[in-house]
C-alpha positions as CSV (number, residue, x, y, z in Angstrom):
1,X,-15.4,-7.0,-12.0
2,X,-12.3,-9.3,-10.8
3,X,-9.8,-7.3,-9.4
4,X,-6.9,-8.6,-8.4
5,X,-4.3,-6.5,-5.2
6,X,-1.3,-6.9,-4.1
7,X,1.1,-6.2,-1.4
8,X,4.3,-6.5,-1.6
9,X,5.9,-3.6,0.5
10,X,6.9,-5.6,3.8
11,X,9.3,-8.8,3.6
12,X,6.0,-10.7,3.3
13,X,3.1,-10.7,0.9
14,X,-0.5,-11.0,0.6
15,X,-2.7,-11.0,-2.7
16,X,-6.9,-10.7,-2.2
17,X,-9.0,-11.1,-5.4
18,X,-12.4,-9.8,-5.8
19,X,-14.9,-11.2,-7.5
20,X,-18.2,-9.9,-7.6
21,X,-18.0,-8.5,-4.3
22,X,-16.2,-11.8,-2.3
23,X,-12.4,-11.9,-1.2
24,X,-10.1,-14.7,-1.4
25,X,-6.9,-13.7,0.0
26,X,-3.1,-15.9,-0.1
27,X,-0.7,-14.6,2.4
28,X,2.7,-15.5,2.4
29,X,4.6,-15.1,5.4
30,X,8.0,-16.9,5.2
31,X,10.2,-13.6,4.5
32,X,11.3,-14.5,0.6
33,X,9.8,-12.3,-2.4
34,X,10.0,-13.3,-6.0
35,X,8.6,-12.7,-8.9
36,X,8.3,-16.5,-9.6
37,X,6.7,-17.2,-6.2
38,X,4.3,-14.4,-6.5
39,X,3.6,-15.3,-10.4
40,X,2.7,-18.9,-9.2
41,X,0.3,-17.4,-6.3
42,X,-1.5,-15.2,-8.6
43,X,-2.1,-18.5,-10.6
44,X,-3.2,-20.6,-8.3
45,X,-5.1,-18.0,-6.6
46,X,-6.8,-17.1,-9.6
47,X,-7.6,-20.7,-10.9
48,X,-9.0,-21.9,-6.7
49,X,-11.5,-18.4,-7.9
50,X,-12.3,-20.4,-11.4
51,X,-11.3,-17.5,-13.4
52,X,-8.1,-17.2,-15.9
53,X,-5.2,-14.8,-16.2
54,X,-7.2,-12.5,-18.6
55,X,-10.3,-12.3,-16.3
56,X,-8.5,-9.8,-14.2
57,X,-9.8,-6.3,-15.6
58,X,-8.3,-4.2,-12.0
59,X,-5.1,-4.5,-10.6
60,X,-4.5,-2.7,-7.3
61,X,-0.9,-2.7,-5.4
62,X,0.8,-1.1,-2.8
63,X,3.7,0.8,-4.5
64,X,6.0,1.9,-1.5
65,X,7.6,3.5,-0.3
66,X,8.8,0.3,1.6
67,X,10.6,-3.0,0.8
68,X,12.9,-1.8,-2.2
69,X,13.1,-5.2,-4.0
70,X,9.7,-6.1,-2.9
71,X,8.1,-3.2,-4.6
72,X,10.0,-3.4,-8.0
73,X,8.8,-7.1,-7.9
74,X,4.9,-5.9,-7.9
75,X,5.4,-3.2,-9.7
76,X,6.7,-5.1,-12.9
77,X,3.8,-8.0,-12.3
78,X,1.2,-5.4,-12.7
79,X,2.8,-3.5,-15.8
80,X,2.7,-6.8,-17.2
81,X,-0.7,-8.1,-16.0
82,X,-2.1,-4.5,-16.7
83,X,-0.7,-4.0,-20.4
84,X,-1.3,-7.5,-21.1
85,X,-5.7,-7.4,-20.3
86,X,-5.3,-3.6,-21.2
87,X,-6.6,-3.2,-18.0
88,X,-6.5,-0.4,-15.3
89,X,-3.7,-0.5,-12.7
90,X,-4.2,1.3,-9.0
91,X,-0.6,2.8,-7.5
92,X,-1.3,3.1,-3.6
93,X,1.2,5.4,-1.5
94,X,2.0,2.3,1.4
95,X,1.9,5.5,4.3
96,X,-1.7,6.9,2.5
97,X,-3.0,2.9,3.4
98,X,-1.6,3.1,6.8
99,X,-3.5,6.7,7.4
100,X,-6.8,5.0,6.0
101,X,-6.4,1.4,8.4
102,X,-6.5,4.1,11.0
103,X,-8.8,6.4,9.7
104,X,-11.5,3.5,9.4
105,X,-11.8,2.4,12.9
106,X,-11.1,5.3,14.6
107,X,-12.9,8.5,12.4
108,X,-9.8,10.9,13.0
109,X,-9.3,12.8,10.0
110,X,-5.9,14.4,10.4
111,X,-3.4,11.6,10.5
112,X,0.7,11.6,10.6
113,X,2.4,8.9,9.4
114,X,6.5,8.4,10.3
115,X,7.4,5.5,9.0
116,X,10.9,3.2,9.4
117,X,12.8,3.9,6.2
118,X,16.8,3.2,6.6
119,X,19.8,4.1,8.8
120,X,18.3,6.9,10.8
121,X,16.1,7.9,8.1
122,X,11.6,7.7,7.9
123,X,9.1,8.2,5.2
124,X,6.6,10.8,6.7
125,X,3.8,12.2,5.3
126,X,0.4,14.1,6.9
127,X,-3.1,13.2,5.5
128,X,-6.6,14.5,5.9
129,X,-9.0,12.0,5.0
130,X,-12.9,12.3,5.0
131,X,-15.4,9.3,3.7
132,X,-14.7,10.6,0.2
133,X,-11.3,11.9,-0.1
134,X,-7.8,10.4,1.6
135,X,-5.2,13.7,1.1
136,X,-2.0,14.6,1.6
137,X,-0.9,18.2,3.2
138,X,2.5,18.6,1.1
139,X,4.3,16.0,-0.2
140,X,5.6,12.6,0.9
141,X,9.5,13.0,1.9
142,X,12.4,10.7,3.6
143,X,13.7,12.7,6.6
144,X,15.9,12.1,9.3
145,X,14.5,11.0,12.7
146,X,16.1,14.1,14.2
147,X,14.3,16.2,11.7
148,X,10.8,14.9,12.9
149,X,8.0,17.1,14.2
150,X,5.4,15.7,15.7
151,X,2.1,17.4,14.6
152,X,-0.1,18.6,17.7
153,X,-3.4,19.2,15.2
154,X,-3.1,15.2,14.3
155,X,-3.4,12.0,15.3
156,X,0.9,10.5,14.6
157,X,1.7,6.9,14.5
158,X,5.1,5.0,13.9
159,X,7.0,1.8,13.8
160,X,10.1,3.6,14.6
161,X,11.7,3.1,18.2
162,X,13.6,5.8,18.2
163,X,10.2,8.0,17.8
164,X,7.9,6.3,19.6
165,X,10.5,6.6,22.3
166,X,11.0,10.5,22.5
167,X,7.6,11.0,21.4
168,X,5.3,7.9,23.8
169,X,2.9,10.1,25.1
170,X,2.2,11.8,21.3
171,X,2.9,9.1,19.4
172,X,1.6,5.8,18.5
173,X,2.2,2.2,17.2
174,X,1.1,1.4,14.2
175,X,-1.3,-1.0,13.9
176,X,-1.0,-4.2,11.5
177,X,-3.0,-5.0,8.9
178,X,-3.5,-7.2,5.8
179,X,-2.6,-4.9,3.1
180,X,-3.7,-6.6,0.0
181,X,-7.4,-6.7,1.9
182,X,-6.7,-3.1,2.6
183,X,-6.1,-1.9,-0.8
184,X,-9.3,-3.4,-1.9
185,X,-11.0,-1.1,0.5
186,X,-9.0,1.9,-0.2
187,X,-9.6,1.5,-4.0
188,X,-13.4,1.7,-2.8
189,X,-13.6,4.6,-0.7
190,X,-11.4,7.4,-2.9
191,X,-10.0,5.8,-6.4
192,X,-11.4,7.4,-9.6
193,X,-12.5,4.7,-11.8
194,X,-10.7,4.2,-15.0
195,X,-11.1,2.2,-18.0
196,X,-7.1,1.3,-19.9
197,X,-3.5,0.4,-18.6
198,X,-1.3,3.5,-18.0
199,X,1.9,2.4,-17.7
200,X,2.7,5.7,-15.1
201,X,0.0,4.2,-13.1
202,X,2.7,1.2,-12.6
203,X,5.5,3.1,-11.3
204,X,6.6,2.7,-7.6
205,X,7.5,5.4,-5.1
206,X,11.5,4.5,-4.6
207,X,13.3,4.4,-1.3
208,X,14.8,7.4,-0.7
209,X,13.4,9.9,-3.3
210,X,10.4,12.4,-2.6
211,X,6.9,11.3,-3.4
């Protein structure tokens, strides 16, 4: 199995493949996404693994909500990739991977994610996640920062001053993390396996609509 994950969401990027168990993993941190510098990391990522294009039979990304043109970007590499192998593709909700970073080196299972969206708005979103399972209670919305409220019955974490401000003895930073290397895990612990390309699999969660 090669699979191939990317992550795209930030004004950075990072892409791990997989093969047979090993990761190799290109991060690119100089703040400028494009489809033709990402195209010609897959390649040379994939050829340093002595594999070709058509080896990749899994394609994992992180699709948003997060950096609007950044996501669009991964999102029409792995339609491509994914209809071209006829392989299957692996859409990732970006606050769902920051609840798992947390989830995996800490055990809490009830995690709230508020997340820096635009203006005075945040993605938030509350999970339960076990060893099997990573679930959301309700759906995924953009909110106003005034409209937040923090959960007492979880464990809440942000990257928004203005929250972790008003709420710095309930609320706390996220952590970083590599989220190509991430994904890889994630895909691990809770994706069902499947075998061809759906091309809904491929969509990304937009800026500023409910997911």
């Amino acid at each position: 199995m090669n699979i191939l994950s990317i992550d795209t969401s930030t004004s950075s990027f990072s892409l791990t493949l997989a093969r047979e168990g090993e990761n190799t993993t290109y991060v690119d941190s100089s703040d400028s996404i494009s489809s033709e510098t990402i195209l010609m990391e897959i390649n040379n990522l994939v050829t340093n693994c002595e594999l070709k294009p058509k080896d990749i039979n899994t394609v994992i990304y992180n699709n948003g909500p997060g950096s609007f043109t950044g996501v669009r970007v991964s999102s029409a590499i792995v339609q491509a990739i994914g209809f071209s192998n006829d392989c299957p593709v692996y859409g990732i909700n970006a606050l769902m991977l920051i609840a798992y970073s947390y989830f995996k080196t800490t055990d809490q299972s009830q995690i709230q994610v508020i997340k820096k969206a635009f203006g005075n708005q945040v993605f938030h979103g509350l999970f339960h996640l076990t060893n099997d399972s990573c679930t959301s209670k309700g759906t995924i919305i953009t909110t106003a920062v005034s409209d937040v409220v923090i959960e007492q019955d979880y464990i809440s974490l942000s990257d928004d001053k203005h929250i972790l401000d008003k709420y710095k003895e309930n609320c706390l930073l996220m952590c970083d993390f590599l989220g190509s290397e991430l994904l890889i895990e994630y895909y691990n612990f809770y994706c069902s396996k499947k075998n061809n390309f759906d091309y809904k699999d491929a969509l990304p969660s937009y800026a500023g609509h409910t997911v």
